[in-house]
Structure formats: structure tokens, C-alpha cells
C-alpha positions in Angstrom: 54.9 -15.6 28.6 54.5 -19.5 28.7 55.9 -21.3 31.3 56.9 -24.9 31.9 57.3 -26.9 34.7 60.2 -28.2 35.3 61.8 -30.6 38.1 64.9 -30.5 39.5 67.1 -32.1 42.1 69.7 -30.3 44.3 71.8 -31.1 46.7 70.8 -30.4 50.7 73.7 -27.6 50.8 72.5 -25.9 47.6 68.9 -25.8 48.2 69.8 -24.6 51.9 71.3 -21.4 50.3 68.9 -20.8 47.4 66.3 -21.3 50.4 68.1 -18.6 52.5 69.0 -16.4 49.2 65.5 -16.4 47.9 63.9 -15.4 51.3 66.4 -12.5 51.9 65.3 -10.9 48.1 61.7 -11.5 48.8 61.5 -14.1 46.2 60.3 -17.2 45.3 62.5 -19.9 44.8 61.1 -19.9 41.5 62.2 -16.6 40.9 65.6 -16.7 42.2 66.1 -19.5 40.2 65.2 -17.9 36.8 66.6 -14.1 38.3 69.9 -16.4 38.1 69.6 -18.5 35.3 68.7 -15.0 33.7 72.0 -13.4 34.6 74.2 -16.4 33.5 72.6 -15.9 30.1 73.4 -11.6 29.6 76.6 -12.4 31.0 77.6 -15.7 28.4 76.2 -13.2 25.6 78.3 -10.2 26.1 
């Protein structure tokens, strides 16, 4: 799969939690990121 790079601002309290979320799972913020961009999409399409 092909990836871009992509930038994007958040605000302190946000990044604090994906920051905090991320590290629980093991991931990268990266990851979380797409794991819940991911989810957003199944759910919308069902």
C-alpha cells in the first residue's frame, strides 16, 4: 500500500490523549490515527 504524508494540526488536549491512547495500544500515533480513521469509515458504511 502507498502512503502519503500528510500534516496535521491538533489541539494540545487532543494530541495529549491520542499521545496517551496510542502509547496504551502499543501504537504509533500514526497508527492510532488511521486504526480510528479506519473505524469511522466501517461504521459510516454500514
Amino acid at each position: 500500500m502507498i502512503k502519503k504524508r500528510i500534516a496535521v494540526s491538533l489541539p494540545d488536549k487532543t494530541l495529549n490523549y491520542l499521545e496517551k491512547i496510542s502509547k496504551e495500544k502499543g501504537l504509533t500515533k500514526s497508527a492510532m490515527i488511521i486504526f480510528l480513521i479506519e473505524d469511522y469509515f466501517r461504521k459510516e458504511l454500514e
